[in-house]
DRENMIPA-62361 format. One record per residue: x, y, z of N, C-alpha, C in turn. Coordinates in pm, whole numbers, plus 32768, in hexadecimal, padded with zeros to 4 digits. Example, Ala and Ser with C-alpha at 12.3 -4.5 7.8 and 13.67 -1.06 7.14 Angstrom:
DRENMIPA-62361
85277DC7830C84CE7E3E830C85287EB6830C/85057F1F82C485577F9682CA850A80038313/
END
This chain:
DRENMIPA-62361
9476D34389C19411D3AD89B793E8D3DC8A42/93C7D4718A29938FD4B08AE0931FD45F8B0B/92F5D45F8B6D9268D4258BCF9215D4738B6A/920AD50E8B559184D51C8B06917CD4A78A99/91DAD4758A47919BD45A89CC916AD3A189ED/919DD39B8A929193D2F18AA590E5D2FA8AD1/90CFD3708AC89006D3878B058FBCD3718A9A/8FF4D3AF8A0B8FC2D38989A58F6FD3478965/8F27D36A89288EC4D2FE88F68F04D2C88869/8EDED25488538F37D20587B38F3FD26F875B/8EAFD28A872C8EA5D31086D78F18D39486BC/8F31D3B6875C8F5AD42387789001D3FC8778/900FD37D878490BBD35A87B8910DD33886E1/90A2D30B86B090B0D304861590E4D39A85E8/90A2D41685ED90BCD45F85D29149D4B5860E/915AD48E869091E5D4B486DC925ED42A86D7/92BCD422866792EBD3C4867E937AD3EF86E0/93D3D3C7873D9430D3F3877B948BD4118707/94CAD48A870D954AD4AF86CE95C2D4A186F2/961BD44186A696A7D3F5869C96FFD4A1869F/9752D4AE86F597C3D4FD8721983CD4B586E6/9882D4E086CF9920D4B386AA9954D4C48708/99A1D487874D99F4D4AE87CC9A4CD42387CB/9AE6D47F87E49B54D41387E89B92D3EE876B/9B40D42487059B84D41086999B72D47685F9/9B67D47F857E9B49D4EC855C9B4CD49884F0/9AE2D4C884779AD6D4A183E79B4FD4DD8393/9B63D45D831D9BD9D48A82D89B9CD4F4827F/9B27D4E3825E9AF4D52881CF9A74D5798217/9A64D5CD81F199E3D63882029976D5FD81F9/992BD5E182689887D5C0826D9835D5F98249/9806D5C58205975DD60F81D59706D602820B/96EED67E82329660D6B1829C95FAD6FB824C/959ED69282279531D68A81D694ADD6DE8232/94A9D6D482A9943AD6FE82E0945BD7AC82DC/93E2D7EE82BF93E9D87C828493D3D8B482B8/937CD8B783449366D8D783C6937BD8E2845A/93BBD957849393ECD925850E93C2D9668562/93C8D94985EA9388D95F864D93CAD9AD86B8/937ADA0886ED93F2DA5D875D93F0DA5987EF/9423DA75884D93EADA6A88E8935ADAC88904/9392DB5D88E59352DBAC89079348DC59887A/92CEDC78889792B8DCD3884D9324DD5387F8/9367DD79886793CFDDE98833944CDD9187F4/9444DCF687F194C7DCA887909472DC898722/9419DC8A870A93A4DC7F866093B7DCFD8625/93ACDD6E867A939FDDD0863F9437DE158612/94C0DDEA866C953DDDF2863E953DDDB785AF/9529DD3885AB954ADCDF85419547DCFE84B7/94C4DD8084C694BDDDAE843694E8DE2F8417/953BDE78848C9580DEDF8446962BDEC883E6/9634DE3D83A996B7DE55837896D8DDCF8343/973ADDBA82BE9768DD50829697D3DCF982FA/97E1DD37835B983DDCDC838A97EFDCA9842C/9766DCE4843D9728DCAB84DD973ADC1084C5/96D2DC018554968ADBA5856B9649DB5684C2/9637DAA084D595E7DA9B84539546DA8F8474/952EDAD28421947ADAC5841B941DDA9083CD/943EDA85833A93ECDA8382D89441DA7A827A/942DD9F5821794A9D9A681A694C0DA5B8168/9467DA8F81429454DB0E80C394BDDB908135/94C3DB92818F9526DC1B81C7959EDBA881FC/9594DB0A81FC962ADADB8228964ADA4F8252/9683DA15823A96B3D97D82509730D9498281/9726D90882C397A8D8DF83029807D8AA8254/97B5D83F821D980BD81481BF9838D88D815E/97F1D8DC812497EBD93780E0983DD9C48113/9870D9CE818D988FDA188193994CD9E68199/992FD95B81C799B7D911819199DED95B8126/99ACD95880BB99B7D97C803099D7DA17801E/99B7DA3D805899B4DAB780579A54DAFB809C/9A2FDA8E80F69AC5DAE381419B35DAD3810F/9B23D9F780BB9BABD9FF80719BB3DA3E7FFA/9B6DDA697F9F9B82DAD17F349B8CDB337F6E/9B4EDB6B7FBB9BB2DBFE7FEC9C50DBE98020/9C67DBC180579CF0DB79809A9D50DB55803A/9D05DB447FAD9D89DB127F2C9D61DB8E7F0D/9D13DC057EEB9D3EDC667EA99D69DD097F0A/9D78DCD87F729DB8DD5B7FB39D23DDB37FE6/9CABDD937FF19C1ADDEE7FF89C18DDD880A0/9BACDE1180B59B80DE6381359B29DDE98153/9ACADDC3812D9A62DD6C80FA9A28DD4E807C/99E6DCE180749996DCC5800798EBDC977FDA/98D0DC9B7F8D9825DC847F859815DBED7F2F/9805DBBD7F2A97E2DB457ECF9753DB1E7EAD/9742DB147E2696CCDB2D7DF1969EDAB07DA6/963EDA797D6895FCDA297D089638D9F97C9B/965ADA537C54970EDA707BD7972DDAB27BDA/9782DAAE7B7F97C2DB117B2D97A6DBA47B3E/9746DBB07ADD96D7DBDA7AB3968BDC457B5C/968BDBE37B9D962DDBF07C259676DC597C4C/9707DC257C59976FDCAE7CB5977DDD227C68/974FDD207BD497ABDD777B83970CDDDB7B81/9697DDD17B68960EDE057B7F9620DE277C1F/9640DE087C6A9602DE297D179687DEB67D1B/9702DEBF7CE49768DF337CFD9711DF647C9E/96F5DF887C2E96C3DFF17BCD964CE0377C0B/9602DFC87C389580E00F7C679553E0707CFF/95E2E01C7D379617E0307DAC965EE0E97D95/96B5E0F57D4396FBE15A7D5596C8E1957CD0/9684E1B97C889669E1F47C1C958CE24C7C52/9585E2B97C0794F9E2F97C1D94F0E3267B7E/947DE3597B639458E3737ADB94A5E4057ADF/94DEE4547A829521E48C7A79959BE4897A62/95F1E3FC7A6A9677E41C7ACB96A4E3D97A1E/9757E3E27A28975AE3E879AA97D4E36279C5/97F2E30D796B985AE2897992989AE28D7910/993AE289791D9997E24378BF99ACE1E5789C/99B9E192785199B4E0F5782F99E2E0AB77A1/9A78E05F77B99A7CE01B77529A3CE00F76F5/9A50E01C766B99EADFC875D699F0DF6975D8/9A75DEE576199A83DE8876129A68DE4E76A3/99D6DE1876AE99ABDDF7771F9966DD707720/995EDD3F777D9902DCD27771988EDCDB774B/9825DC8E76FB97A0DC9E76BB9743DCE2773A/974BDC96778F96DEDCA6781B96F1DD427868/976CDD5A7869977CDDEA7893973FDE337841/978ADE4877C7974CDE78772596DEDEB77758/96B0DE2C77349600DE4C775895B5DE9777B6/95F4DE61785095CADEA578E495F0DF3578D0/963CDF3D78749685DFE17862960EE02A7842/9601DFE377C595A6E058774E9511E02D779F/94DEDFE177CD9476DFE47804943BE04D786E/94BDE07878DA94CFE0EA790994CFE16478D2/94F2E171785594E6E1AE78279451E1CC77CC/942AE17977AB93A8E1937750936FE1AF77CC/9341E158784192D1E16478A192CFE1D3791C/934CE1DA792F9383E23279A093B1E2DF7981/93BBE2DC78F5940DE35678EB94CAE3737935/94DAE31D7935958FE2E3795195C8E2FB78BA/9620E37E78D69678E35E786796F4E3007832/96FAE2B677C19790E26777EC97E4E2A4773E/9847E2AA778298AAE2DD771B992FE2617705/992AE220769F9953E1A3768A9A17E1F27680/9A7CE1B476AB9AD7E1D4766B9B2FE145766C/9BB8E15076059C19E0DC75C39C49E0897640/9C82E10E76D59CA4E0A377299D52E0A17724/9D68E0E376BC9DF3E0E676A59E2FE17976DA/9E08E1B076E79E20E25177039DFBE2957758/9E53E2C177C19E32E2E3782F9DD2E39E782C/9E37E3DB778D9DEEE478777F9D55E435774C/9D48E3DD76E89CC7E3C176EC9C59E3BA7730/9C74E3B377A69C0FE38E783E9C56E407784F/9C7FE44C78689C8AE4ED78979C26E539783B/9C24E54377BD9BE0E588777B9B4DE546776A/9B3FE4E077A69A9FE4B677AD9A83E4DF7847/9ACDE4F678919A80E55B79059A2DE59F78F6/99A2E583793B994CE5F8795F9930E63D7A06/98ECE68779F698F0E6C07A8398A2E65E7AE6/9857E5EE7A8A97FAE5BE7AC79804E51C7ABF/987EE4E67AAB98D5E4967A6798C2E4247AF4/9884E3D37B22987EE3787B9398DAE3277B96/9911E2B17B3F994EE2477B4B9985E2337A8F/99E6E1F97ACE9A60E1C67A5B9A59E1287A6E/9A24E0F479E09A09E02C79F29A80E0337979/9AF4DFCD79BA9B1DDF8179799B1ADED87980/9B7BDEB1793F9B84DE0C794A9C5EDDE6795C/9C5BDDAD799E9CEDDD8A79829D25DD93791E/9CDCDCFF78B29D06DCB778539C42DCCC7804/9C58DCF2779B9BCBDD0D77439B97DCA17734/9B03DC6E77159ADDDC0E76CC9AA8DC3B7660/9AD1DC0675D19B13DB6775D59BA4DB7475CD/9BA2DC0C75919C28DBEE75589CB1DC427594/9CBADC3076029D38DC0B765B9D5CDCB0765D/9D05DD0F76469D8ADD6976649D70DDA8770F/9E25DDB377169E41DDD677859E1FDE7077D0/9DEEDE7578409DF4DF1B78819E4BDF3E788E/9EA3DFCE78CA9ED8DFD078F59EBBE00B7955/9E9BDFB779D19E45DFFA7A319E62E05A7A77/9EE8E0707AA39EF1E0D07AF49F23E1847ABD/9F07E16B7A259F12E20279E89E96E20579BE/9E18E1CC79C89D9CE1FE798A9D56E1FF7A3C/9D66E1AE7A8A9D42E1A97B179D63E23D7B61/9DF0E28F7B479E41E2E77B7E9DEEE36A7B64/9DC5E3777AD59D73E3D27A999D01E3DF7AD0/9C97E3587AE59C16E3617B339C50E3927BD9/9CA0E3667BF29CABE3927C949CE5E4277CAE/9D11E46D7C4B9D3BE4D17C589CD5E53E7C4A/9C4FE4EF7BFD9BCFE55E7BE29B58E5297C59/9B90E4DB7CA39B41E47E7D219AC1E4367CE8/9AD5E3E77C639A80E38F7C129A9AE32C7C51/9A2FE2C67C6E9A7FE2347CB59A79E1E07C38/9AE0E1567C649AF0E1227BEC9ABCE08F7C1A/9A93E04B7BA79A41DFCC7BAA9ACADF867B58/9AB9DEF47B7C9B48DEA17B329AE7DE487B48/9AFBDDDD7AC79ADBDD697AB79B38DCF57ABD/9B5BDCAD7AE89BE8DC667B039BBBDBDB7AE8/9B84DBA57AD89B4ADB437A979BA1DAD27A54/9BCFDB3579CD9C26DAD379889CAADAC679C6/9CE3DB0979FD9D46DAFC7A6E9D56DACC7AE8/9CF8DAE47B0B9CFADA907BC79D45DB077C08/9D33DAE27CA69DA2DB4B7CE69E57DB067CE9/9E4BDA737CAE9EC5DA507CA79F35DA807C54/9EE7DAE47BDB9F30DAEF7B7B9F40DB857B6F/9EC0DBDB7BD79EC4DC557BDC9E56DCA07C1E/9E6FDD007C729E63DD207CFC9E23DDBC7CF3/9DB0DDDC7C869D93DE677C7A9DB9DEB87CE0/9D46DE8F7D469D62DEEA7DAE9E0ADF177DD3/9E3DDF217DCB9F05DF387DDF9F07DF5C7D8F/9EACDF907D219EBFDFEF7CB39E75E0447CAF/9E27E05C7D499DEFE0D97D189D5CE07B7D4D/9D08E0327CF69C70E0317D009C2AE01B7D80/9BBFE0727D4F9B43E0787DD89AFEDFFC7DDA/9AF6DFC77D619A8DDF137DA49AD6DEE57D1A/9AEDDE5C7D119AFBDDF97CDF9A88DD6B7CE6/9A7BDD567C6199E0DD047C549A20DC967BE0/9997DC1C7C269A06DBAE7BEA9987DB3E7BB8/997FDAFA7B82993CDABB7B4C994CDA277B6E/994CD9FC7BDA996CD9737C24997AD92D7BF0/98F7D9027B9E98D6D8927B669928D8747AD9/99CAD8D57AF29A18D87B7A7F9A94D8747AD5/9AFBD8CE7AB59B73D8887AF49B84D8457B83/9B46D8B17BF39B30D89C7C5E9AE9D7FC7CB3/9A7FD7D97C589A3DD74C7C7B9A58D6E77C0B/9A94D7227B8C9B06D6DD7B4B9AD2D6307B29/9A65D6297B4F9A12D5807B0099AFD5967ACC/996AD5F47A929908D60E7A4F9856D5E37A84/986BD5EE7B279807D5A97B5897B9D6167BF0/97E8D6977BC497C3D6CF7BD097B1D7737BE9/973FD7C37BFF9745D85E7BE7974ED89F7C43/9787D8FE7C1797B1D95C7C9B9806D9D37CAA/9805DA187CE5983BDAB27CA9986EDAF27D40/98A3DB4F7D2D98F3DB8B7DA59949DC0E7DA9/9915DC437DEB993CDCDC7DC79990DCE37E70/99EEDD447E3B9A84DD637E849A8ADE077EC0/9A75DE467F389AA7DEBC7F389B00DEDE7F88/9B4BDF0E7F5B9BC5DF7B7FA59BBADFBF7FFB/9B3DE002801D9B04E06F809E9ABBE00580F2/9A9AE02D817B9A26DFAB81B299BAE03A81B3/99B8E0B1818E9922E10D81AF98E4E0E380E7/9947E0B880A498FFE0AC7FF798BBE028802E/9937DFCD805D98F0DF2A805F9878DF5380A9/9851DF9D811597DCDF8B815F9774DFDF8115/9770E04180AE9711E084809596E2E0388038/9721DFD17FD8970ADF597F7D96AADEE17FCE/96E0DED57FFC96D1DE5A8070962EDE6E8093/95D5DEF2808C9597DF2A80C8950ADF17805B/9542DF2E7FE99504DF567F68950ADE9A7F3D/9556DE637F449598DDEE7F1994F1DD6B7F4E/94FCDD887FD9949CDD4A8025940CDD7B8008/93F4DDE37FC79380DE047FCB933FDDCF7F2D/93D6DDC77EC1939EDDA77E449388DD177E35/93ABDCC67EC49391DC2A7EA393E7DBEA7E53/946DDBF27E3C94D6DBC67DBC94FCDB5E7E36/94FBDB347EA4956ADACA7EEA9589DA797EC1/95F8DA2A7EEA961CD9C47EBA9600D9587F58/95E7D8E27EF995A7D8667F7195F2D8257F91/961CD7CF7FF49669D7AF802C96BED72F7FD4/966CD6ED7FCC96B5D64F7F8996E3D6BF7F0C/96DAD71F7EC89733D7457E5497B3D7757E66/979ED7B27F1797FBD80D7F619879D7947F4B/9815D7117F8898B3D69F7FA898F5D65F7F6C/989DD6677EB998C4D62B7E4F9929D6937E18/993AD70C7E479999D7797DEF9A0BD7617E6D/9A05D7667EF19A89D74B7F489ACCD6EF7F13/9A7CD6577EF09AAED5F17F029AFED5F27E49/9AE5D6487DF59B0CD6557D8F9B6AD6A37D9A/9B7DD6FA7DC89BF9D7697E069C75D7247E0F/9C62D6BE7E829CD1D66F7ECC9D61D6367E70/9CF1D6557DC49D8CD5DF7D7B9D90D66D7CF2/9D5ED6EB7D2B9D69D7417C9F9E06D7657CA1/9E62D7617D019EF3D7617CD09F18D6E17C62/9F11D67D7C799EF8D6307C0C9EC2D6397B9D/9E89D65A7BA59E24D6657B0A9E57D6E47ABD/9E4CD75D7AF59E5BD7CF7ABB9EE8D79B7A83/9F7DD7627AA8A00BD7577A809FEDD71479DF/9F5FD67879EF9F86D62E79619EF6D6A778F2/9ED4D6F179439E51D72678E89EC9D78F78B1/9EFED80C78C99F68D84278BF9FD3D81C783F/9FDBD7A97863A089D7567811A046D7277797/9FCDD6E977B49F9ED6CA77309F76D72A76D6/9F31D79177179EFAD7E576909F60D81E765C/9FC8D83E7695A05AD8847655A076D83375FC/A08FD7AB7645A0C1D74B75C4A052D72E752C/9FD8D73D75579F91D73874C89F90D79A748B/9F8ED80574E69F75D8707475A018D8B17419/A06AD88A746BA0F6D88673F4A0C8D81F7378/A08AD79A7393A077D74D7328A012D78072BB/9F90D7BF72FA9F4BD7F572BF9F7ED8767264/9FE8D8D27279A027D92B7245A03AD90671E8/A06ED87471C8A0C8D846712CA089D7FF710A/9FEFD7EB71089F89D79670B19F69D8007023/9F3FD7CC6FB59F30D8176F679E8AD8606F47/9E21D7EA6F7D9DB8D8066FC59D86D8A46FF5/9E09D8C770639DE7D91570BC9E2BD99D7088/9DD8DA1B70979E17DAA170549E58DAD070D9/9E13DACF717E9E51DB1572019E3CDABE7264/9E82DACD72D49E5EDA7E731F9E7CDB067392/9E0EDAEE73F19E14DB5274449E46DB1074E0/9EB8DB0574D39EF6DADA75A39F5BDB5E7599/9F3ADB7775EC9F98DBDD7621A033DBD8762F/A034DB32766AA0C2DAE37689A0F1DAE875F2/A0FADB107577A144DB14750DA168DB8F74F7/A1CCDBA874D2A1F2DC507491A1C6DC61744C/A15CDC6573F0A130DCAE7392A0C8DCE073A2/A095DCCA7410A004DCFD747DA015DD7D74A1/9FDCDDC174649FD2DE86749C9FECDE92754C/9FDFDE1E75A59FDFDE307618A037DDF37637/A0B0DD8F75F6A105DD437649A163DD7C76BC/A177DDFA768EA1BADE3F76F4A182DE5577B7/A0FBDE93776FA0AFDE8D77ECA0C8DE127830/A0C7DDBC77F6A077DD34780AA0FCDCFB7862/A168DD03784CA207DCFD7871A1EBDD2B7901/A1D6DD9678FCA1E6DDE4795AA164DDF179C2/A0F1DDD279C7A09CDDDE7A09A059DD2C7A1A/A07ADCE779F1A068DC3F79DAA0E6DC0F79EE/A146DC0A7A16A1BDDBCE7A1DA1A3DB177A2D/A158DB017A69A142DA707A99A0F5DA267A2F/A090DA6879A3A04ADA3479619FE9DA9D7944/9F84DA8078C69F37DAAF78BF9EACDA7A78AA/9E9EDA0278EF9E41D9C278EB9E14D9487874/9DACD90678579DA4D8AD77EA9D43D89F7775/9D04D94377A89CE3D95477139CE7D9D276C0/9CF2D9A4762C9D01DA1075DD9CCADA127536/9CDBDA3974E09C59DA37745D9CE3DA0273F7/9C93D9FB738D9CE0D9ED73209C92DA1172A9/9CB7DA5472399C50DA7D71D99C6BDA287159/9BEDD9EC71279C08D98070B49C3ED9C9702A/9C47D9AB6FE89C4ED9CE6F579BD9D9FD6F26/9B76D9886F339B0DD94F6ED29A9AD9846F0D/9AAED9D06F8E9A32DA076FAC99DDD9D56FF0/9941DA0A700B98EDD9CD704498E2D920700C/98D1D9036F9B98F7D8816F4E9975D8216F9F/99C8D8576F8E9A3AD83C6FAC9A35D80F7055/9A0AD84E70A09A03D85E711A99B8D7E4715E/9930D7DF710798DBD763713398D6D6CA70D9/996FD70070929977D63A707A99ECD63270CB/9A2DD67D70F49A9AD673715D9A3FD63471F0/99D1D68E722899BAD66C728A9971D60972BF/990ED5C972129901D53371F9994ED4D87223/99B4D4C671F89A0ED45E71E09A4CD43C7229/9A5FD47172B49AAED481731C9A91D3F87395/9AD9D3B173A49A74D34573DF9A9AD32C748D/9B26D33F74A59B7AD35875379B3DD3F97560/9B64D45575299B33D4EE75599A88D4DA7529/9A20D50775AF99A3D51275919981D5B97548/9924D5A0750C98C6D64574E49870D63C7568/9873D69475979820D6BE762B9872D7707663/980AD76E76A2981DD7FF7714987FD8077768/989AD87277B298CFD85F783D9973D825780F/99BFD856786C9A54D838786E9A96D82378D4/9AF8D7C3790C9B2FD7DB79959B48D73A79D9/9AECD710798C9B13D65A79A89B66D6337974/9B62D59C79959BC0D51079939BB0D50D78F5/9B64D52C78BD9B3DD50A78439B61D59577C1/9B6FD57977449BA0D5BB76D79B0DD5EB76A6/9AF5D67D76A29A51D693765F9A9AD71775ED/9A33D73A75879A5FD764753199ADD7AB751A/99C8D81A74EF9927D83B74C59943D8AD7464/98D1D900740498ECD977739D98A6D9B873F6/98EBDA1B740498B7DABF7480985BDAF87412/986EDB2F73769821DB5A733E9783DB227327/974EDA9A737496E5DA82735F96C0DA1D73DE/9705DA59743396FAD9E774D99706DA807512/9792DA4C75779780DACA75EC9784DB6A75B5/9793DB8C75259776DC0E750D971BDC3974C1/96C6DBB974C89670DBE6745795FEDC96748E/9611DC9874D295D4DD3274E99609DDAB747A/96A7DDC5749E96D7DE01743996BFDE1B73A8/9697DE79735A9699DE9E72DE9736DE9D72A8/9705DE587212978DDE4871DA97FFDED171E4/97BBDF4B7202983DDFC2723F987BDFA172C5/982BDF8E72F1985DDF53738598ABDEF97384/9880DE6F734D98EBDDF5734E997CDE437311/9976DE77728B99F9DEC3727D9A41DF1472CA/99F7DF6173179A31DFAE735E9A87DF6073ED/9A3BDEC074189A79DE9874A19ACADE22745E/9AFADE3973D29B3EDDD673599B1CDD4E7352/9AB4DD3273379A4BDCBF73479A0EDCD37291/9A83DC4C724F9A39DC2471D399EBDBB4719F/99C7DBE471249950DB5E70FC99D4DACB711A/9A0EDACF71159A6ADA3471319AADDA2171B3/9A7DDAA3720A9AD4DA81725A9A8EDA2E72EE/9AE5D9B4730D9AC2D94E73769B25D96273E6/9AE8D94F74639B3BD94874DC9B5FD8D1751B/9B9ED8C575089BC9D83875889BEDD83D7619/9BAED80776539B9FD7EB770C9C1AD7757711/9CA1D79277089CA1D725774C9CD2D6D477B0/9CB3D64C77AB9CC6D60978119D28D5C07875/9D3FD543788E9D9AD4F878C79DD0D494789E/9D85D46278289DABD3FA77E89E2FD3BF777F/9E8DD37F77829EEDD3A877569F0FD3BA76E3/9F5AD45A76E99F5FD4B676469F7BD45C75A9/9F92D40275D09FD6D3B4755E9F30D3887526/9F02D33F757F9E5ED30675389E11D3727500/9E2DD3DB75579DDFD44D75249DEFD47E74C6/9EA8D494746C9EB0D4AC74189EABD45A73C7/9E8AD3C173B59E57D36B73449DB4D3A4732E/9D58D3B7739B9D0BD3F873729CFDD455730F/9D23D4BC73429D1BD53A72FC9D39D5477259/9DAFD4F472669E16D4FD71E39D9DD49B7182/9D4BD43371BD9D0FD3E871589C93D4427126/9C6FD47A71919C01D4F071869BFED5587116/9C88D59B71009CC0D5E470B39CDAD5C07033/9CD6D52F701F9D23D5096FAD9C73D5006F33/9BF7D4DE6FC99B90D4EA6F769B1ED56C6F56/9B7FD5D56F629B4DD6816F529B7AD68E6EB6/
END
């Protein structure tokens, strides 16, 4: 420590403890730098610090060493300029809407969306005066003919929740960029391992951490992707002011979950293909929605824009209905009933009365969400146990 702090009084030397430098050698794994506050030499480097996501750090809420770890390696796997990382999911997918959307402005958007968007949608809409014009997702004249003059942003999703259908991103993406609409991608159920919006066109890509990405179910976190660095910074701007950050120890729990998602994504991938062929020839089951089968309205896409996989989860619709659905999801004792998807672990939940329960029964039809139909998350565990599960599950529907 300097001579000032050896003048010190006890009091005063408690509060200044000397700070450990790394030198000579370098950490294998990303440190977490918990302290939220930092300190500058002189006046005109405080006042740098806060013009931009990439200064000086100042304050956990505009930037973190660990956190911006995070940031840089999700931008870096999806081809972006920079990135924002937020609280969840949720956090990144609210801070771009609110970020790039004003009352007036009018948004295109999947029917088949996640519950939480759904919602953030039409909420904009009731409170804001934001128009949103829902379309299939399959059709690129469709999003041409929902153009308005006043038409802001085009939200899709890769891969739909729950039930697997595929975009085809770069003929509904081509259309928004040709009317200079920017486009929102949710990549989520894909990862950037399996597919790379941006190279198709999108202006931000938004991701929901706290499943494939940190991949142990232990924690939340969200992360938004842009392609421009003047979008990432006008976000970045709006981002910091709405308070969504993400804290550091979550920042290091999603790196340190990153490190083995080539792994995981290959047996999450192999397995759901392999159940859901099994699930096809149960008598139980009327559809099974993976894309990876030919009889999926999207397998083609899915060929062709997923080549490596399409991730590990997808729906299946019972026979027996809402009935049907919840002695299935009783009985299940290896795969849990719970939320959230993207872990080590097999989860299974009903969208019609969990994550969609917002939706009116037109709606659930319209994003093909029935009274029987259940999604499965799944996991790592090996497919064979899983399918003694299931199959015993089934046998008591």
């Amino acid at each position: 420590m300097s001579d000032f702090h050896d003048g010190l009084r006890p009091e005063s030397r408690i509060v200044h403890p000397p700070v450990t430098e790394v030198t000579g050698s370098r950490p294998l794994g990303v440190p977490i730098h918990q302290g939220h506050v930092f300190a500058f030499p002189d006046g005109d480097a405080l006042a740098e610090a806060f013009a931009g996501p990439d200064r000086a750090f100042l304050y956990n809420r505009l930037g973190n060493p660990t956190v911006r770890s995070l940031e840089h390696a999700v931008a870096g796997l999806e081809g972006g300029s920079g990135a924002l990382a937020a609280s969840s999911g949720m956090g990144a997918i609210n801070t771009v809407l609110l970020a790039l959307l004003r009352s007036g402005d009018h948004v295109i958007a999947q029917e088949s969306l996640y519950g939480g968007t759904f919602a953030a949608l039409a909420d904009l809409a009731a409170r804001w005066g934001v128009t949103v014009t829902h379309v299939r997702g399959d059709d690129p004249e469709e999003v041409r003919v929902a153009l308005r003059p006043n038409t802001r942003l085009l939200y899709l999703e890769t891969v739909s929740n729950p039930t697997a259908r595929v975009t085809d991103l770069p003929a509904l993406i081509g259309v928004a960029r040709e009317a200079g609409v920017l486009s929102v991608v949710d990549n989520t159920f894909t990862t950037p391992l399996l597919c790379r919006p941006i190279e198709h066109g999108a202006d931000v890509v938004v991701h929901s951490a706290t499943k494939y990405l940190g991949g142990h179910s232990d924690v939340l976190a969200g992360v938004a992707v842009f392609a421009d660095a003047d979008l990432h910074h006008r976000v970045w701007e709006h981002g910091v002011e709405l308070g969504a950050s993400l804290d550091p120890f979550a920042a290091w729990l999603t790196l340190r979950g990153m490190q083995t998602l080539g792994l995981r994504m290959r047996r999450h991938c192999e397995s759901a293909l392999d159940l859901a062929g099994r699930l096809a020839a149960h008598p139980a089951v009327t559809t099974v929605h993976h894309p990876g089968l030919p009889g999926h309205p999207d397998h083609e896409v899915a060929r062709r824009l997923l080549p490596e996989g399409v991730g590990g989860v997808f729906a299946v619709d019972l026979a027996g209905g809402r009935e049907a659905a919840g002695a299935f999801v009783g009985a299940l004792r290896l795969a849990s009933l719970a939320p959230s998807l993207g872990g080590v672990h097999t989860l299974v939940m009903h969208p019609a009365s969990t994550s969609h329960r917002q939706l009116s029964d037109e709606e659930l039809a319209a994003a093909g969400i029935g009274p029987g139909t259940v999604r499965l998350a799944v996991g790592i565990v090996h497919p064979e146990d899983l399918w003694a599960d299931l199959e015993q599950a089934l046998g008591k529907v």
